[in-house]
VMD Tcl script that builds the backbone (N, CA, C; Angstrom):
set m [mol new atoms 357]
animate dup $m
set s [atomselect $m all]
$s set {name element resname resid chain x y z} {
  {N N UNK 1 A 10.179 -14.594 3.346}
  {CA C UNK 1 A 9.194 -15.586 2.934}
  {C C UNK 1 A 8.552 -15.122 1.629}
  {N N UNK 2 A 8.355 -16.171 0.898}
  {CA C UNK 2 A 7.772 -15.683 -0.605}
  {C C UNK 2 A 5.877 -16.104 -0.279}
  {N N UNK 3 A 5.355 -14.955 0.183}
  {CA C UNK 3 A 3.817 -15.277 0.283}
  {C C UNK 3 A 3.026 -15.833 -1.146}
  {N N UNK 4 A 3.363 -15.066 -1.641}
  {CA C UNK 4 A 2.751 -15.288 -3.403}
  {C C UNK 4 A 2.895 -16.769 -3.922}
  {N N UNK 5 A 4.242 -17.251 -3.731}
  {CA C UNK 5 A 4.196 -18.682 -3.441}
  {C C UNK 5 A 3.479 -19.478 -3.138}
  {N N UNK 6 A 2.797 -19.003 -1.659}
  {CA C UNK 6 A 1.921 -20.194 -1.207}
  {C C UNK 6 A 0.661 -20.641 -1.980}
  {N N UNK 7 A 0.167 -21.812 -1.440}
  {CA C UNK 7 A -1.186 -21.438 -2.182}
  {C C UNK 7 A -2.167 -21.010 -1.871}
  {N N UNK 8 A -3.389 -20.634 -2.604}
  {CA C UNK 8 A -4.334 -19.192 -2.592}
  {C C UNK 8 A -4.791 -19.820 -1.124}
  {N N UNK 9 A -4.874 -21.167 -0.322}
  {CA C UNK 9 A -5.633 -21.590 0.557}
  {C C UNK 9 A -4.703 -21.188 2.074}
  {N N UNK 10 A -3.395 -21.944 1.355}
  {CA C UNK 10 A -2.004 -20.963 2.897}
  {C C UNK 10 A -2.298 -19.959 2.991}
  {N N UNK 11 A -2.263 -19.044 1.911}
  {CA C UNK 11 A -2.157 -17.493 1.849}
  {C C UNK 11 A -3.351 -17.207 2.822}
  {N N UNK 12 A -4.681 -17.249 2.387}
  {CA C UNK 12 A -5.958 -16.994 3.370}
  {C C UNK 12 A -5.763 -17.579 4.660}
  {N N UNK 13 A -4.734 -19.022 4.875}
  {CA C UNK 13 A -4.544 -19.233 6.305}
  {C C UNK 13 A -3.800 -18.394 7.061}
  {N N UNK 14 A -2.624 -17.621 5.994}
  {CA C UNK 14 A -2.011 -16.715 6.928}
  {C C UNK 14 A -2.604 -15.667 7.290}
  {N N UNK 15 A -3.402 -15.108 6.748}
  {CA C UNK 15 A -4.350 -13.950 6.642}
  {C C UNK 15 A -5.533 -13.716 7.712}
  {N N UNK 16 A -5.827 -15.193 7.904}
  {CA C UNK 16 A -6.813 -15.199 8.787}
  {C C UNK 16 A -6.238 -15.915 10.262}
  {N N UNK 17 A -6.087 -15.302 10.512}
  {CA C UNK 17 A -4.674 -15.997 11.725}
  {C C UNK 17 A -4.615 -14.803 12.710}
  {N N UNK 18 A -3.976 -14.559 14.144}
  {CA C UNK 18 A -4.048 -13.667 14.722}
  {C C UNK 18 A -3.266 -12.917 14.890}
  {N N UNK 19 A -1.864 -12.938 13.825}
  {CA C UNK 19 A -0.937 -12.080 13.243}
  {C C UNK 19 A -1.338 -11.055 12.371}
  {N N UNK 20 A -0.575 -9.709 12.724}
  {CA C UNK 20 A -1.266 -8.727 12.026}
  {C C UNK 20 A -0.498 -9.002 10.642}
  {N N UNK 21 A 0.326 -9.935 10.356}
  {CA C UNK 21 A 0.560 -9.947 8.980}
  {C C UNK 21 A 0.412 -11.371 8.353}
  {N N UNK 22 A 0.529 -11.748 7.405}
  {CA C UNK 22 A -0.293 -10.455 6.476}
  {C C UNK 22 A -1.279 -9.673 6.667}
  {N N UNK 23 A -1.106 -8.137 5.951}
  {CA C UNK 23 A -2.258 -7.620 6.542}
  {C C UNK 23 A -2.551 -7.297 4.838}
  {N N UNK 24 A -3.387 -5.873 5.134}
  {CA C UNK 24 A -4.096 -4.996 4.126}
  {C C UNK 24 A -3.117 -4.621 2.912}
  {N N UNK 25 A -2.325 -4.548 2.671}
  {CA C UNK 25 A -1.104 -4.431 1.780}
  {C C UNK 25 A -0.970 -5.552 1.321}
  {N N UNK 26 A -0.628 -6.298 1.933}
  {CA C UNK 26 A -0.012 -7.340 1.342}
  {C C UNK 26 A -1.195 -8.182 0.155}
  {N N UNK 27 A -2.452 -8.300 0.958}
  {CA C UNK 27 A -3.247 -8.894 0.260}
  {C C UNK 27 A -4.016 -7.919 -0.503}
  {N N UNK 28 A -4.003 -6.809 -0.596}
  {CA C UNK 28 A -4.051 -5.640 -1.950}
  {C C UNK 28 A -3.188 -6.062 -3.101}
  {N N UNK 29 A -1.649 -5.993 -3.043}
  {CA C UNK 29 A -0.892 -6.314 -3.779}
  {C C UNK 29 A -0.754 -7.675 -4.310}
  {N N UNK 30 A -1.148 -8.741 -3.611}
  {CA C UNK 30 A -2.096 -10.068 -4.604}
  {C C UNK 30 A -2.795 -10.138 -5.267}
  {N N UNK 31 A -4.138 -9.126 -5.169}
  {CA C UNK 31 A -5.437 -9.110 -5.534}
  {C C UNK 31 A -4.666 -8.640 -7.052}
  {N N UNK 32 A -3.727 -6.871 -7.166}
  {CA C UNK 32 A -3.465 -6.479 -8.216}
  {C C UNK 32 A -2.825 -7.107 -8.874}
  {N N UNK 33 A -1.535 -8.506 -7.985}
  {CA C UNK 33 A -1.331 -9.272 -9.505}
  {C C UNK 33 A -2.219 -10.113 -9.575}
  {N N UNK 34 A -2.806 -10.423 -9.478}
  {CA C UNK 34 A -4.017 -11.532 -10.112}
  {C C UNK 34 A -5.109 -10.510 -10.732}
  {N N UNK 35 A -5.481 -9.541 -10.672}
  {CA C UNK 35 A -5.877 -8.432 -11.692}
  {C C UNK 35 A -5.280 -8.635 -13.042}
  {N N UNK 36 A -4.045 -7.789 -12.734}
  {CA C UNK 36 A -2.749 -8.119 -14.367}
  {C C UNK 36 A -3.184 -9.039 -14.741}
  {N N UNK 37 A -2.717 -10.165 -14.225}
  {CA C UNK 37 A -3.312 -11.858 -14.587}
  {C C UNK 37 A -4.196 -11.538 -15.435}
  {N N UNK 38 A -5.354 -11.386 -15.134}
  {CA C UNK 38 A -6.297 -11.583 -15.740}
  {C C UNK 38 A -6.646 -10.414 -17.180}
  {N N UNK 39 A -6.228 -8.835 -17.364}
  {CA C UNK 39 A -5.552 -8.444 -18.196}
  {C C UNK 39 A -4.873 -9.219 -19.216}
  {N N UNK 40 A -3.609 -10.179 -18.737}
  {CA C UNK 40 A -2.781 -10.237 -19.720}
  {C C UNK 40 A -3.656 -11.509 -20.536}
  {N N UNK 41 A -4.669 -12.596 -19.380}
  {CA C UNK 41 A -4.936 -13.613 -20.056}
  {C C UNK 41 A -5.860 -12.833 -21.495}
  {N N UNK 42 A -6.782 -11.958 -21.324}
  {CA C UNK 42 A -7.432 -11.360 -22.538}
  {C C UNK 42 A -6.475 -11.014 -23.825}
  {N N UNK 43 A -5.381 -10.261 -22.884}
  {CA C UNK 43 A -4.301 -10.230 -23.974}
  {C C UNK 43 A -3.674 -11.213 -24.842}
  {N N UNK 44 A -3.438 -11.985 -23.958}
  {CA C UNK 44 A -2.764 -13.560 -24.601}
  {C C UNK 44 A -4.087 -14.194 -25.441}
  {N N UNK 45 A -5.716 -13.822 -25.216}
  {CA C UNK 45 A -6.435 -14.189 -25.897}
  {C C UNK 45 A -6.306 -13.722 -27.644}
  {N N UNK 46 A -6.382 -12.256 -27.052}
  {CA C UNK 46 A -6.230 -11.432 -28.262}
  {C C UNK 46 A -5.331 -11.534 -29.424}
  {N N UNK 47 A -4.454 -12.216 -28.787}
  {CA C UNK 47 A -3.148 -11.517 -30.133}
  {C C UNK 47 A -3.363 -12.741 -30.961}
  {N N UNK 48 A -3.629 -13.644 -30.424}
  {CA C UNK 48 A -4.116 -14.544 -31.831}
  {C C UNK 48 A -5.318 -14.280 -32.451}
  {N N UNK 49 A -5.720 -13.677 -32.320}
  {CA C UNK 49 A -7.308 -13.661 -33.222}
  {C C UNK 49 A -6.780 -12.484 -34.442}
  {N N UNK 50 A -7.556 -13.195 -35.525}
  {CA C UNK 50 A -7.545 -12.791 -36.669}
  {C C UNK 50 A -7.555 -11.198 -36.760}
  {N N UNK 51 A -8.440 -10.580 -35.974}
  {CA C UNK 51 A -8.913 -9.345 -35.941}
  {C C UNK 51 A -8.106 -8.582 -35.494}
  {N N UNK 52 A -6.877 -8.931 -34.533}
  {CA C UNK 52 A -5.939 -8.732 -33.953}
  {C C UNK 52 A -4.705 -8.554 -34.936}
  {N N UNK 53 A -4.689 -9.438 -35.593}
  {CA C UNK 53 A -3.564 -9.457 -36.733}
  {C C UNK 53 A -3.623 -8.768 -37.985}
  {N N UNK 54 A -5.216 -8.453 -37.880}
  {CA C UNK 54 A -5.402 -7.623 -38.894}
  {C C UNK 54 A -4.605 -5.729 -38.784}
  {N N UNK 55 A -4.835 -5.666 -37.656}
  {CA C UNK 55 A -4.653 -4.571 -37.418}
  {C C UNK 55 A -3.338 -3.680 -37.878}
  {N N UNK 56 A -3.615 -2.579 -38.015}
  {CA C UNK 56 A -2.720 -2.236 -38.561}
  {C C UNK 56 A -1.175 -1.854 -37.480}
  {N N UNK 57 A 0.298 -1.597 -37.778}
  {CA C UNK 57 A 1.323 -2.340 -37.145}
  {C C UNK 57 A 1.543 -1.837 -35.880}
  {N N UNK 58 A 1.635 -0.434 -36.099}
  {CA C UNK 58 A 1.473 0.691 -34.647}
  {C C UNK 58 A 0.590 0.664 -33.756}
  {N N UNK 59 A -0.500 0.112 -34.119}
  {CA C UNK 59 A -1.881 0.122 -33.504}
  {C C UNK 59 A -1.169 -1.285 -32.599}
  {N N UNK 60 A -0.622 -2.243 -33.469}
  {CA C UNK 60 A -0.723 -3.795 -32.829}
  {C C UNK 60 A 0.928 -3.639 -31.813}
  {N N UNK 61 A 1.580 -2.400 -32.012}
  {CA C UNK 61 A 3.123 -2.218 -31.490}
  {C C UNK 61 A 2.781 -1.815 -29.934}
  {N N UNK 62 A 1.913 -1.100 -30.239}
  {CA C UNK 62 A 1.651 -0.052 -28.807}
  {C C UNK 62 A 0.508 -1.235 -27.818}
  {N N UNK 63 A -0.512 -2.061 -28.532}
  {CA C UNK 63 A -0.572 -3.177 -27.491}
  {C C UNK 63 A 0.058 -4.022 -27.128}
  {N N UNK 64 A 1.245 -4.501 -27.811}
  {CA C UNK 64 A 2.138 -5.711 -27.300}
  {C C UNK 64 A 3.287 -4.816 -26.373}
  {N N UNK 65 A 3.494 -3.527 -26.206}
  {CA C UNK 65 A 4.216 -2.174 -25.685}
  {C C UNK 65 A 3.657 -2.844 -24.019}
  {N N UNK 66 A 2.152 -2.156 -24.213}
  {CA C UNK 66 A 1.521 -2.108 -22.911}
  {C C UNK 66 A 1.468 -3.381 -22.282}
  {N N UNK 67 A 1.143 -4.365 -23.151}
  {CA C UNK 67 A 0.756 -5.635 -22.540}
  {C C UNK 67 A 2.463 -6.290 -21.893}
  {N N UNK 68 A 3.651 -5.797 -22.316}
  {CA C UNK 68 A 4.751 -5.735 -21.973}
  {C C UNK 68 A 4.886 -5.385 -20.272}
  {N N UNK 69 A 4.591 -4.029 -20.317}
  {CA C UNK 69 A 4.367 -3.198 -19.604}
  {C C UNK 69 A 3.560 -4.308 -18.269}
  {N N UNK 70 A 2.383 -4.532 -18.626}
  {CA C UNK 70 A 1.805 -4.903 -17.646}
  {C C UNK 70 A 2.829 -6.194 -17.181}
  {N N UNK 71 A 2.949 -6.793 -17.609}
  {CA C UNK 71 A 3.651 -8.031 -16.902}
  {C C UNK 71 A 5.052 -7.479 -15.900}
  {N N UNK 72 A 5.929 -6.316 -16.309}
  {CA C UNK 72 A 6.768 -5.691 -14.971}
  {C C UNK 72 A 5.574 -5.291 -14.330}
  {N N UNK 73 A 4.765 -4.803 -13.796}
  {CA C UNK 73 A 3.586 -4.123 -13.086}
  {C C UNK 73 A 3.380 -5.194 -12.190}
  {N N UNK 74 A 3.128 -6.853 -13.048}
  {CA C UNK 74 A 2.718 -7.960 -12.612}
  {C C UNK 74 A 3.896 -7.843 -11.247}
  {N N UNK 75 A 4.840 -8.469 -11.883}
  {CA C UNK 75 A 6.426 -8.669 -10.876}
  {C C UNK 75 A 6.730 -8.192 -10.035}
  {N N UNK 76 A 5.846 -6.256 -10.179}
  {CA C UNK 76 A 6.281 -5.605 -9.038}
  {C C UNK 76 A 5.134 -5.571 -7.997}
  {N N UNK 77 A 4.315 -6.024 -8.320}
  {CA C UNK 77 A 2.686 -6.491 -7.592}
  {C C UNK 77 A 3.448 -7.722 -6.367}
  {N N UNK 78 A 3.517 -8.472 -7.071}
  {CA C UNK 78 A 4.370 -9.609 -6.273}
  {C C UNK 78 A 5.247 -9.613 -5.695}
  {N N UNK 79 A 6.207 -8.883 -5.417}
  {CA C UNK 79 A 7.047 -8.408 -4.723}
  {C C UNK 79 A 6.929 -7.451 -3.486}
  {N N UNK 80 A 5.581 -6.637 -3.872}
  {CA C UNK 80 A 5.077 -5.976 -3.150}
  {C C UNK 80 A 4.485 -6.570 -1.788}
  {N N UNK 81 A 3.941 -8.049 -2.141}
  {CA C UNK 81 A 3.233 -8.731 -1.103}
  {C C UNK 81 A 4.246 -9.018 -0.038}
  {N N UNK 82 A 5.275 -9.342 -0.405}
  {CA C UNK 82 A 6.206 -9.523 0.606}
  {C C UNK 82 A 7.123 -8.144 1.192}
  {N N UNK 83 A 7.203 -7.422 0.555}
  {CA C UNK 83 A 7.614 -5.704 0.797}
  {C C UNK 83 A 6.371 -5.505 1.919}
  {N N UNK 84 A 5.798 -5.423 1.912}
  {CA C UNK 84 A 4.448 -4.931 2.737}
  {C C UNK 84 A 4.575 -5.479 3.928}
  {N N UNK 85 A 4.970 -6.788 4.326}
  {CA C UNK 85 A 4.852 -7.430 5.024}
  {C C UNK 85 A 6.028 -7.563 6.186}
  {N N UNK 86 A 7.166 -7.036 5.272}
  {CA C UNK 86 A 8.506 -6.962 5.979}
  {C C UNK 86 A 8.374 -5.366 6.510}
  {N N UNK 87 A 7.941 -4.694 6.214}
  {CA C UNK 87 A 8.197 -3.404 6.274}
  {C C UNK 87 A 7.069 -3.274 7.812}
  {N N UNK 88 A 5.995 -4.198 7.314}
  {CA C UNK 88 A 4.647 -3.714 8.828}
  {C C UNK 88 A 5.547 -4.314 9.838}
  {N N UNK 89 A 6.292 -5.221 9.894}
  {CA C UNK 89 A 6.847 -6.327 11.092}
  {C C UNK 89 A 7.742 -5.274 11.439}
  {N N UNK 90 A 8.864 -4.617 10.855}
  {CA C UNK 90 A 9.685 -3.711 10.902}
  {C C UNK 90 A 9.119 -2.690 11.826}
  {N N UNK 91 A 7.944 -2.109 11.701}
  {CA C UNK 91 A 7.081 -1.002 12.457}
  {C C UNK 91 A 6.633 -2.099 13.763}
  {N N UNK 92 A 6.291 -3.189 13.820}
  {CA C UNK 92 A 6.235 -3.756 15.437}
  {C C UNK 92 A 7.389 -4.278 16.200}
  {N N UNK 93 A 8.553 -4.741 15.359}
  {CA C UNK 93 A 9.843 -4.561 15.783}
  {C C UNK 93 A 10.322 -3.422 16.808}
  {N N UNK 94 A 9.377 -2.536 16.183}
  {CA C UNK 94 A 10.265 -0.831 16.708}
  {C C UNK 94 A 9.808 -0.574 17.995}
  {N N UNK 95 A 7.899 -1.111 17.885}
  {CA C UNK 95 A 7.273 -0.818 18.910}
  {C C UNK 95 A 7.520 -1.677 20.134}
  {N N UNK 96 A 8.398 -2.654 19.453}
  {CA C UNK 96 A 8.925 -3.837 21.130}
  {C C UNK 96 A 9.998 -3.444 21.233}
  {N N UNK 97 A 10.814 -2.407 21.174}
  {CA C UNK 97 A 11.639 -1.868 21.661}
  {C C UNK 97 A 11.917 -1.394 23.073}
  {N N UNK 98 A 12.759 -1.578 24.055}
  {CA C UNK 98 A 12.455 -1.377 25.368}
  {C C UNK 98 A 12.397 0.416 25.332}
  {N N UNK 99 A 11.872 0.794 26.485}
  {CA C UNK 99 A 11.599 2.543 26.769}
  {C C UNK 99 A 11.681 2.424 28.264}
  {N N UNK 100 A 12.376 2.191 28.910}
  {CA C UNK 100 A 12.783 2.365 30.109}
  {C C UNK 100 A 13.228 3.729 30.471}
  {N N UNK 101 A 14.405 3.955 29.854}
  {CA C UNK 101 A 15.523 4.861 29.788}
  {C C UNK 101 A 15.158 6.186 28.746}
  {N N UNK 102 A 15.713 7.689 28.745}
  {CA C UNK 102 A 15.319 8.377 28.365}
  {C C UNK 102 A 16.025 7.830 26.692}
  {N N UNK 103 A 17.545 7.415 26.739}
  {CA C UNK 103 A 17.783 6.768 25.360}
  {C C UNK 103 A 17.213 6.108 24.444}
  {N N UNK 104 A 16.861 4.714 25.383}
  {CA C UNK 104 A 15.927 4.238 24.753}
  {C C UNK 104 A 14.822 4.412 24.351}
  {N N UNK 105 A 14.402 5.140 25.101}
  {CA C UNK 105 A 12.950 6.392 24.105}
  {C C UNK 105 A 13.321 6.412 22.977}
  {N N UNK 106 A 14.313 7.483 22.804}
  {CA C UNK 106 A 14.473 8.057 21.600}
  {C C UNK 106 A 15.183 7.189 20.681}
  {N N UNK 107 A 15.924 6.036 20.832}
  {CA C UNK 107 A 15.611 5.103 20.100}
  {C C UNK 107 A 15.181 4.408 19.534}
  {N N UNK 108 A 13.846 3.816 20.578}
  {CA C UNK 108 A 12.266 3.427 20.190}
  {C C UNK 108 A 11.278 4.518 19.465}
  {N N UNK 109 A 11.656 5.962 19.551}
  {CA C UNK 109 A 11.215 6.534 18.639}
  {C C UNK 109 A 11.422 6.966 17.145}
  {N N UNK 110 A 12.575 6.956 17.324}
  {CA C UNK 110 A 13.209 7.265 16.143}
  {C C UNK 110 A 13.054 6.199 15.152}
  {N N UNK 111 A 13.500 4.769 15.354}
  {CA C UNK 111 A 13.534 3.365 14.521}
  {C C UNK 111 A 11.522 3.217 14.349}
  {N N UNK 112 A 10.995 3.692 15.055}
  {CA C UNK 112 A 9.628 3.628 14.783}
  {C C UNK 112 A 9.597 4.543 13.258}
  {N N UNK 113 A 9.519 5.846 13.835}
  {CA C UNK 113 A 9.517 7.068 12.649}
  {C C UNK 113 A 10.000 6.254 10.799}
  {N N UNK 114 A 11.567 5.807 11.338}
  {CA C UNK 114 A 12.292 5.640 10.019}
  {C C UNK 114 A 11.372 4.229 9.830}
  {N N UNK 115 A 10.415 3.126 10.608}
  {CA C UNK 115 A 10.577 1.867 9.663}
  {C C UNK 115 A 8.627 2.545 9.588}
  {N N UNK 116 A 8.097 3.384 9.878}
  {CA C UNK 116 A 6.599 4.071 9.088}
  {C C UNK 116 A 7.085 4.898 7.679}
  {N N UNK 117 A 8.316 5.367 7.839}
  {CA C UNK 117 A 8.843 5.577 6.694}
  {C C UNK 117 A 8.519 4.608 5.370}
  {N N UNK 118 A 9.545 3.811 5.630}
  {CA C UNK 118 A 9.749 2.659 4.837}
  {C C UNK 118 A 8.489 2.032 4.630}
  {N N UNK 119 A 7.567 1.802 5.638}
  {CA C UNK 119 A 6.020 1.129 5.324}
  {C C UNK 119 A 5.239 2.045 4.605}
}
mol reanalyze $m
mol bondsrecalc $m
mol representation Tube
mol addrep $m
């Protein structure tokens, strides 16, 4: 599911719902791309202004560098929301694992271990 997608009003419906996901990750990693966002909009303010163009070329190389920069940061923010989300389900997946059997223990333990890994 692409959470970031939804809109800001779904998103808070999923959030506030009695599923542990989305949880704390996921809606961290929204907040930071809509952070960037708001970064790049100053940026996108900036580069047109006179004062901006004045500048000299290295000075103006190394902000259009970073402001580069931030927008993969953006992409991987967003991606993250849904990484977060697959990865916590993955960790309750593990925990509905049957434990009857001494195997299945250590099955249910092990797939726990490796998907806290991954989270």
């Amino acid at each position: 599911m692409n959470l970031f997608a939804l809109s800001g009003y779904d998103f808070l419906e999923k959030v506030d719902s009695p599923n542990p996901t989305p949880g704390g990750g996921s809606v961290s990693a929204q907040a930071i791309a809509l952070g960037i966002g708001l970064f790049r909009m100053v940026a996108h303010l900036s580069i047109s202004k006179k004062k901006f163009t004045s500048l000299a070329s290295e000075i103006k190389e190394d902000y259009l560098e970073r402001f580069s920069k931030l927008e993969i940061l953006k992409k991987e923010a967003i991606t993250l929301v849904d990484r977060d989300t697959e990865a916590f389900n993955q960790i309750m997946d593990a925990y509905r694992l049957p434990k009857l059997t001494e195997e299945e223990l250590a099955i249910r333990k092990e797939s726990i271990k490796q998907a806290t890994i991954i989270a």
